[in-house]
C-alpha positions as CSV (number, residue, x, y, z in Angstrom):
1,X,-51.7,-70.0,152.3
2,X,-49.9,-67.4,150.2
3,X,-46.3,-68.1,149.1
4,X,-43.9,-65.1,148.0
5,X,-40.6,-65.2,146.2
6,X,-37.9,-63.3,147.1
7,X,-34.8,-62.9,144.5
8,X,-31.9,-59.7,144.7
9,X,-32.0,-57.8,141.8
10,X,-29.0,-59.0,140.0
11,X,-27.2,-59.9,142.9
12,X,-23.5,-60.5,141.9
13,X,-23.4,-56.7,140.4
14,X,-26.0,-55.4,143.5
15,X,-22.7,-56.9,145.7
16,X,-20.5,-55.0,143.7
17,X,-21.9,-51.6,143.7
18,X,-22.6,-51.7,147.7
19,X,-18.9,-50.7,148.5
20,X,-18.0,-49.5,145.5
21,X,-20.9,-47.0,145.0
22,X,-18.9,-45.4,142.0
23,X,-20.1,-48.3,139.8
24,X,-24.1,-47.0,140.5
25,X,-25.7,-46.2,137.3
26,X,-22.5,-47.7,135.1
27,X,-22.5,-51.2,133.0
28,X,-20.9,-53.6,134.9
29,X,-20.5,-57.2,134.4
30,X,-19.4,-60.0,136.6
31,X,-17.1,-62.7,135.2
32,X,-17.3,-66.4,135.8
33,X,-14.4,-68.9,137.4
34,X,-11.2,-68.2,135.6
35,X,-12.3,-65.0,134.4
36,X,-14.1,-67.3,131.4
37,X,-17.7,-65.7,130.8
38,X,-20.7,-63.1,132.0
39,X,-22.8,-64.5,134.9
40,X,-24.4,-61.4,135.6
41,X,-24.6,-58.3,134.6
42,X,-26.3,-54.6,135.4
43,X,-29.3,-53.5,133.7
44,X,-27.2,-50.8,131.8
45,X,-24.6,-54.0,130.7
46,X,-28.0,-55.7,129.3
47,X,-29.2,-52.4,127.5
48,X,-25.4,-52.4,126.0
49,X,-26.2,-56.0,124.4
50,X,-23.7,-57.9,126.8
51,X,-25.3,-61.4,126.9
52,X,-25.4,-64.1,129.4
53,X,-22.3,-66.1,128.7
54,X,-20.8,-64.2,126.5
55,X,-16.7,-64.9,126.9
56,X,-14.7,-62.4,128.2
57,X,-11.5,-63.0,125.5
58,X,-14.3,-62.3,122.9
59,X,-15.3,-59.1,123.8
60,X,-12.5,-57.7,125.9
61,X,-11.8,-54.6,123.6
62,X,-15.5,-54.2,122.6
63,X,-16.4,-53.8,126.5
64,X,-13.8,-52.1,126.8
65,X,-14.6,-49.1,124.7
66,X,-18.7,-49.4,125.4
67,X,-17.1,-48.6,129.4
68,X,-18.5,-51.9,131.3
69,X,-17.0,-52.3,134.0
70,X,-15.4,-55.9,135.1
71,X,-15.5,-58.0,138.2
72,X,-14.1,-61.5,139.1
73,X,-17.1,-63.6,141.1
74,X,-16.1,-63.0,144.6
75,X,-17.7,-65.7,146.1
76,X,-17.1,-64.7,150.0
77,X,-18.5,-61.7,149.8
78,X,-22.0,-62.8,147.6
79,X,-21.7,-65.4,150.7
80,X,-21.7,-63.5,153.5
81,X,-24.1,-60.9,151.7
82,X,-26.6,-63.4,151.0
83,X,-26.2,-65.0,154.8
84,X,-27.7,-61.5,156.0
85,X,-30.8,-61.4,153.5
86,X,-31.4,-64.8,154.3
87,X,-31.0,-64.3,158.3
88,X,-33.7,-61.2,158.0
89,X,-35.9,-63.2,156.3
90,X,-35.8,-66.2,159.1
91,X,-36.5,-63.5,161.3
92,X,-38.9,-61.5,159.5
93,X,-41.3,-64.3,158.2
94,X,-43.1,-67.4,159.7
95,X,-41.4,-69.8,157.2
96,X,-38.3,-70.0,154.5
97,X,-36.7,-72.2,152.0
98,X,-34.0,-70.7,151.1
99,X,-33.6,-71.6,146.7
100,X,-30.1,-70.3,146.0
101,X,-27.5,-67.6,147.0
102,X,-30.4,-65.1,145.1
103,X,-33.7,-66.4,146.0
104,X,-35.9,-67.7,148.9
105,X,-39.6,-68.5,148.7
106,X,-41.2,-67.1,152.2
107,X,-44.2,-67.7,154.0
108,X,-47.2,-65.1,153.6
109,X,-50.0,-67.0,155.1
110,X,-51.8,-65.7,157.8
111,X,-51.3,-61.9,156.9
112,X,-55.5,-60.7,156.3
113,X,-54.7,-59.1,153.2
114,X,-51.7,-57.4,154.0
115,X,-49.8,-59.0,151.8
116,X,-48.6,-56.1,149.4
117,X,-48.2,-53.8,152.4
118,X,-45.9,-56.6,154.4
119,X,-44.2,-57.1,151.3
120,X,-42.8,-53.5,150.9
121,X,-41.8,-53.2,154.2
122,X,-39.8,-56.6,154.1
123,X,-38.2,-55.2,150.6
124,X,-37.7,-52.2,152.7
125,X,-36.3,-53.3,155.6
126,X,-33.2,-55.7,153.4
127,X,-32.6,-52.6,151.5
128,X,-32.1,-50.6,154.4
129,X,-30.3,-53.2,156.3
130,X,-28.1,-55.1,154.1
131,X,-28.2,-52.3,150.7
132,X,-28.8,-55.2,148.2
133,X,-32.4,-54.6,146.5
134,X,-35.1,-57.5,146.3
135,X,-37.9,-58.1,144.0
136,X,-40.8,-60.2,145.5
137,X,-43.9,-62.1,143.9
138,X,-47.0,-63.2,146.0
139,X,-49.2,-65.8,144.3
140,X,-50.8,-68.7,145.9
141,X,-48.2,-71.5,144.8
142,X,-44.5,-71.8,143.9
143,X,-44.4,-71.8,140.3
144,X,-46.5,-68.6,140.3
145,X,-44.7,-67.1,142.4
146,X,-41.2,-67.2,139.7
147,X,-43.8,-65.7,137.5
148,X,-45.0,-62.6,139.8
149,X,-41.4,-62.5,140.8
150,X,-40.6,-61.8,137.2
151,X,-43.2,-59.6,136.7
152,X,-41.8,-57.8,139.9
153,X,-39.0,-56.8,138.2
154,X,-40.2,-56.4,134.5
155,X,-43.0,-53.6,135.6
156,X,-41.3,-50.6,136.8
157,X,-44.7,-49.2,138.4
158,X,-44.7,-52.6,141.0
159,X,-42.2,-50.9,142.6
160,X,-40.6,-54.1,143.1
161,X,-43.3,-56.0,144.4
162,X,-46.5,-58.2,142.6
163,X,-49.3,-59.3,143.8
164,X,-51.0,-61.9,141.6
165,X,-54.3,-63.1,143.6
166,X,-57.0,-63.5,140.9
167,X,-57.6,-65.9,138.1
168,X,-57.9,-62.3,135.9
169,X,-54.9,-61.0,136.6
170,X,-52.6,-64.4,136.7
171,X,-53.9,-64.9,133.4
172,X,-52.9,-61.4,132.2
173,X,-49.6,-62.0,132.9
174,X,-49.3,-65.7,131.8
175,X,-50.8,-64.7,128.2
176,X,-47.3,-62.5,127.9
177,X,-45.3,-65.0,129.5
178,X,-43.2,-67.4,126.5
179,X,-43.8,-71.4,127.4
180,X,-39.8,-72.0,127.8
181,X,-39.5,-69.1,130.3
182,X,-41.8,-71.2,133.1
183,X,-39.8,-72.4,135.8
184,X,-38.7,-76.2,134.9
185,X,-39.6,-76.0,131.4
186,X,-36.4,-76.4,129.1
187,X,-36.1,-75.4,126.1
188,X,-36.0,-79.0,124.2
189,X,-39.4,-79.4,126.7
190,X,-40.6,-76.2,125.3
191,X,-39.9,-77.1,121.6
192,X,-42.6,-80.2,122.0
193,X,-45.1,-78.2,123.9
194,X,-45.3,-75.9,121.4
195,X,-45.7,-78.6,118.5
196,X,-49.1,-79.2,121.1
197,X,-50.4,-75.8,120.5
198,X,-49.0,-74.5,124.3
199,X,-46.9,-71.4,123.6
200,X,-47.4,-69.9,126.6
201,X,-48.0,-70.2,130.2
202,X,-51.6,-69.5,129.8
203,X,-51.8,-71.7,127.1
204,X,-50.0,-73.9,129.9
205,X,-52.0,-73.4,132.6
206,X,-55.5,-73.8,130.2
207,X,-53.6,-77.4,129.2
208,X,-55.6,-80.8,130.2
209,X,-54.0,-82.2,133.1
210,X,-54.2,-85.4,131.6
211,X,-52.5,-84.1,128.8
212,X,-49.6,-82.6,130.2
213,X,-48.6,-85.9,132.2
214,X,-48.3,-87.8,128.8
215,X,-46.2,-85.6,127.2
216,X,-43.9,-84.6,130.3
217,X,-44.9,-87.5,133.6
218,X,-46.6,-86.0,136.5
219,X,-43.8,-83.1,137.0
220,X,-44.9,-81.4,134.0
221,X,-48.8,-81.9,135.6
222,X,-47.8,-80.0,139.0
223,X,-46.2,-77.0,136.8
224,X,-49.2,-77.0,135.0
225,X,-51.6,-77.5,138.2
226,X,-49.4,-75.2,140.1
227,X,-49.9,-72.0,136.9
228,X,-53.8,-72.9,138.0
229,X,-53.3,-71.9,141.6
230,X,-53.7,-75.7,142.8
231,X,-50.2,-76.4,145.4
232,X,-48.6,-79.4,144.6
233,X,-44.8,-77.9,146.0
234,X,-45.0,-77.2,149.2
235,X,-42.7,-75.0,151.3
236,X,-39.9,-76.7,152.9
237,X,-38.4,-74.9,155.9
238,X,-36.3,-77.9,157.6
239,X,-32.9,-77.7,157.6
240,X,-31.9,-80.6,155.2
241,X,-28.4,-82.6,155.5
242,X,-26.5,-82.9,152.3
243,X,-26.2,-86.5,150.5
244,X,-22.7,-85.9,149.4
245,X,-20.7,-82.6,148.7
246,X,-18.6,-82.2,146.0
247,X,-15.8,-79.6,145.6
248,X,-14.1,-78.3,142.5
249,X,-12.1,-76.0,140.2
250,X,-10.8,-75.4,136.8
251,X,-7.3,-74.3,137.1
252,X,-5.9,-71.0,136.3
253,X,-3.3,-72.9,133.8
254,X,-3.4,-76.8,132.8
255,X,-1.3,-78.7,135.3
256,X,1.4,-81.3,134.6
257,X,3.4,-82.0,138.0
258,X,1.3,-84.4,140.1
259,X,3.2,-82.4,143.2
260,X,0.3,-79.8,142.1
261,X,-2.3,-81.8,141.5
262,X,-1.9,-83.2,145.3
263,X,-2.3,-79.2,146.4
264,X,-5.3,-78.7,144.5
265,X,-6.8,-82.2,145.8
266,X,-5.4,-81.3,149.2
267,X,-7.3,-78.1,149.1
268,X,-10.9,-79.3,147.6
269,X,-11.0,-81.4,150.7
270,X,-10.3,-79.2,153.4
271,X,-13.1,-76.7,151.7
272,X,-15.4,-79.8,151.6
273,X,-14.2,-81.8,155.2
274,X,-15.1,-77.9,156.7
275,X,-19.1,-78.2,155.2
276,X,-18.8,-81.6,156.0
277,X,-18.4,-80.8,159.9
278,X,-20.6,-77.9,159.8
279,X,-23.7,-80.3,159.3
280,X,-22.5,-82.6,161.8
281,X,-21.8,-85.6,159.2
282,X,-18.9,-87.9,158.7
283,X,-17.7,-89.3,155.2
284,X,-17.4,-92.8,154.5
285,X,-16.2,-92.2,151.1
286,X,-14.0,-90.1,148.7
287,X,-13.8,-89.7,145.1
288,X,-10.9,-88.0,143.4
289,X,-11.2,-86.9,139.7
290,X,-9.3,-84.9,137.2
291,X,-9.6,-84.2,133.4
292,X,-8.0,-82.3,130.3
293,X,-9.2,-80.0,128.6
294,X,-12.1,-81.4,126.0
295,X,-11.4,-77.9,124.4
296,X,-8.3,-78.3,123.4
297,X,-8.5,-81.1,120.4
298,X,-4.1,-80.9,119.5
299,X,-3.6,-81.9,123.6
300,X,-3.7,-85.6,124.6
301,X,-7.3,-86.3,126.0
302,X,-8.0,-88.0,129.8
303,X,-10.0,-88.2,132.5
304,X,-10.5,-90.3,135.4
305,X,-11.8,-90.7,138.7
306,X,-10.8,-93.1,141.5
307,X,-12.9,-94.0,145.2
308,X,-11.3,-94.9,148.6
309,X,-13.7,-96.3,151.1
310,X,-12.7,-95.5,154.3
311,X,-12.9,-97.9,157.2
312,X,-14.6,-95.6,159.7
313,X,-16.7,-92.7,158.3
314,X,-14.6,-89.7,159.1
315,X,-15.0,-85.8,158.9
316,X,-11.0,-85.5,159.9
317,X,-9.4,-83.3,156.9
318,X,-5.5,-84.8,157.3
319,X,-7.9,-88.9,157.1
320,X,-10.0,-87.3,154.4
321,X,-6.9,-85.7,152.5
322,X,-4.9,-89.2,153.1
323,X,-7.9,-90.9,151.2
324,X,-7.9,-88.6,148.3
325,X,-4.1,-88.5,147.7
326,X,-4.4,-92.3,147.5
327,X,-7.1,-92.2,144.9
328,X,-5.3,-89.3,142.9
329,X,-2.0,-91.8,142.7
330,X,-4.0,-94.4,141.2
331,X,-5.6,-91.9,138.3
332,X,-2.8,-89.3,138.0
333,X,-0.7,-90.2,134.2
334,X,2.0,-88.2,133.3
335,X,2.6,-86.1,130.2
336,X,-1.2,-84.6,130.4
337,X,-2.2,-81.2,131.2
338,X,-4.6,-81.0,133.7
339,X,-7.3,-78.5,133.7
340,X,-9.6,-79.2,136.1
341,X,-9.8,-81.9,139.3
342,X,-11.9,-81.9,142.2
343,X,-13.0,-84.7,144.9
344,X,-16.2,-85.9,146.3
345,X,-17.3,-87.0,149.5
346,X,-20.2,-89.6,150.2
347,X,-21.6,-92.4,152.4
348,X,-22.6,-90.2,155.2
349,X,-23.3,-90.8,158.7
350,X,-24.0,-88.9,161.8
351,X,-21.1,-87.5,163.5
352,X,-21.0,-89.7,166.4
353,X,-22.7,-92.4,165.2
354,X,-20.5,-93.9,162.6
355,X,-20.2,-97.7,162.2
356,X,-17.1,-98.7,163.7
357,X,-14.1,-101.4,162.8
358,X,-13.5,-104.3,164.7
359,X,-9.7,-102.5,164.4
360,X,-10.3,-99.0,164.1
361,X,-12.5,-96.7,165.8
362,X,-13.7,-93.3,164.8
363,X,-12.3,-89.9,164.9
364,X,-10.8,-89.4,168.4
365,X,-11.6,-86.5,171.2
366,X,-8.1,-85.2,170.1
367,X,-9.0,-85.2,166.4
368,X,-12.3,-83.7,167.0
369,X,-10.8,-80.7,168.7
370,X,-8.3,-80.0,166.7
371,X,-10.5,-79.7,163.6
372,X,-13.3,-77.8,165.9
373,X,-10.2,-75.0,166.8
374,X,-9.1,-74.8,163.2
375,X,-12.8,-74.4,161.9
376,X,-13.1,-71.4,164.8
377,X,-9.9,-69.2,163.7
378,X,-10.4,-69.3,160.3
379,X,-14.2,-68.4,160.9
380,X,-13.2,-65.4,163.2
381,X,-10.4,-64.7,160.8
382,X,-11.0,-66.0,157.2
383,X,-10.6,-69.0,155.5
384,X,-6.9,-70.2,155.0
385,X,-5.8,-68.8,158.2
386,X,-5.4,-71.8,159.7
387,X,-4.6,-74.7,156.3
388,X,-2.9,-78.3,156.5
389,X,0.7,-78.5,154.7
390,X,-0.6,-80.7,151.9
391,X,-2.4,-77.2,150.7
392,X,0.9,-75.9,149.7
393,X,1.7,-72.0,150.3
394,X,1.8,-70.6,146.5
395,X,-0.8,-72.3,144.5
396,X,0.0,-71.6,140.9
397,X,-2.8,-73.4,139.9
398,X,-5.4,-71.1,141.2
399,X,-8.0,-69.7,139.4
400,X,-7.7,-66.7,137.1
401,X,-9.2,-63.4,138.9
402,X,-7.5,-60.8,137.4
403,X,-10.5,-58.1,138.3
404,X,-11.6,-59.4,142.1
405,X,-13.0,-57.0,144.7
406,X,-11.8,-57.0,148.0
407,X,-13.6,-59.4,150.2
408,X,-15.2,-56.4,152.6
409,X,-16.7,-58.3,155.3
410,X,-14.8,-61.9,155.7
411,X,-11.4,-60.7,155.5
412,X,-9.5,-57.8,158.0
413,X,-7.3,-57.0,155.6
414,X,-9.9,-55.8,153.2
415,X,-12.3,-53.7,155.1
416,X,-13.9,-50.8,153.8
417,X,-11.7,-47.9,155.1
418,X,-13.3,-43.8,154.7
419,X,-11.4,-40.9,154.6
């Protein structure tokens, strides 16, 4: 069985450029929450020296003049962009796991040695379809797959695709391959291989087995078994349920009030309560916690974080926002400033098939509707449509995005319009 790696070529900046096709062949770089830092940025951007992480206050003026270009992450629109490359791959391929927003490792088994040729028409076909260019890496195992992947995009004459099939060629490109750039090798990791003598991947994959597990336990074996062509990751297409899901954000200014603390809590949960329902689970838990800024040594330092059990696993956002508001009055101290909070939910259980109180059963036919209605409209007609009153109206605590895109294809209001 052959496995292949698909990954967008610099996605959050490919999403960009797709509506605003002005920013083609320009630096542009794409900030992270609150406007803080670079989390992608164009190939012209990286021939500038703008490097990953780089703050934005820092190099405002130097950007600036160098003409990059700057984006706020719009998160709904890498979304619903990523939703299509992913759907033309489910239909496209025998098998997917999808990695991240970016990535998916397909299924090429099966193709006769077809594989290149399959390959550039799949690359073709998202191109065409969606406008967001892939790279893709075809190697017998996972591991070497990130690598062909990477030579994919590294060797302008692959035309975006590598095939890596003999031991010859594998170990061509492992030899030029640095030891801390192999997928789930760390750079501390990396440090202590290469007091072994293992600089690189080749050096890797040449490693005794027996070797590697006493250094690094048997994960560090499979990466080096897997740089040998031997599978020990196999591909996982089921549709796994989430063990808890957490939701976030650091505030667009420190917060004092608790009044807006309760918003932002309010908020987080309705976000989360919505994946919650989506995956047909109930929560029988939820953790509130907020923090200061560790950043700021002359402010007052604290943090906490408080859980409320419920007594029937729910996925109800007005039970699930009641739950978090209790635990947020237990942690919340005035006379901080409050950058950051966010809430948890755990202790799942099929919806349906909750564990019920000898006093309390679990959500009701009523409840279920309603949340079912509100998830529809603000589906059909973007999130927030449709929000509970704890939310607030004018949250003065969102984040910072002082450069964001219009959302082109989840919001009405922001479709593309052509004179």
């Amino acid at each position: 069985m052959m496995v292949g790696l698909v990954d967008c070529n610099n996605f959050y900046v490919s999403c960009e450029r797709l509506f605003q096709p002005q920013l083609r062949g320009r630096p542009v770089v794409v900030l992270s929450n609150n406007d803080g830092c670079a989390v992608a940025r164009s190939e012209e951007a990286k021939q500038l020296g703008v490097k990953m992480g780089a703050p934005w206050h820092l190099h405002r003026a130097a950007w600036k003049q160098a003409g990059v270009t700057v984006r706020s992450s719009n998160y709904a629109l890498y979304g619903d962009l990523s939703n299509r490359v992913m759907s033309i791959l489910r239909m496209l391929t025998p098998g997917i796991e999808v990695y991240s927003i970016d990535e998916a490792f397909i299924d090429f088994g099966g193709m006769g040695g077809r594989e290149e040729q399959v390959a550039r028409e799949l690359r073709a076909t998202i191109l065409q379809w969606t406008g967001i260019p892939v790279s893709i890496g075809i190697v017998p195992t996972k591991t070497l797959a990130k690598v062909a992947n990477r030579s994919a995009k590294k060797v302008p004459v692959s035309g975006g695709v590598r095939v890596l099939l003999t031991d010859e060629v594998q170990q061509q490109v492992l030899s030029k391959l640095e030891v801390e750039d192999i997928w789930g090798v760390a750079t501390r990791l990396g440090r202590r291989l290469r007091a072994l003598g293992i600089a690189t991947a080749a050096d890797m994959r040449n490693a005794a087995p027996e070797a590697l597990r006493k250094e690094g336990g048997v994960v560090l074996e499979r990466i080096g078994r897997e740089l040998r062509g031997e599978r020990c990751l196999q591909l996982d297409d089921a549709t796994r349920s989430a063990k808890s899901i957490m939701a976030s954000r650091s505030f667009g200014r420190p917060v004092t009030e608790r009044s807006e603390l309760e918003q932002a809590v309010a908020s987080f949960v309705s976000r989360a309560a919505e994946k919650l329902r989506r995956q047909h689970l109930t929560a029988g838990t939820v953790t509130t916690f907020i923090h200061t800024s560790p950043f700021r040594p002359t402010d007052r330092q604290y943090g906490a974080s408080a859980l409320v059990r419920l007594c029937v696993a729910s996925s109800n956002t007005p039970k699930l926002i009641q739950a978090a508001l209790q635990a947020l009055r237990e942690i919340y101290r005035p006379g901080f400033r409050y950058v950051k909070a966010g809430i948890l939910l755990d202790a799942f259980e099929p919806a349906g098939e909750e564990q019920t109180h000898l006093w309390a059963g679990g959500d009701s036919e009523n409840e279920r509707g309603l949340m079912a209605t509100m998830d529809r409209v603000n589906r059909i007609w973007g999130r927030g449509t449709l929000n509970m009153a704890a939310c607030g109206v004018r949250n003065g605590w969102s984040m910072r995005a002082e450069h964001l895109s219009p959302r082109y294809t989840t919001r009405w209001q922001d479709l593309l319009h052509v004179a």
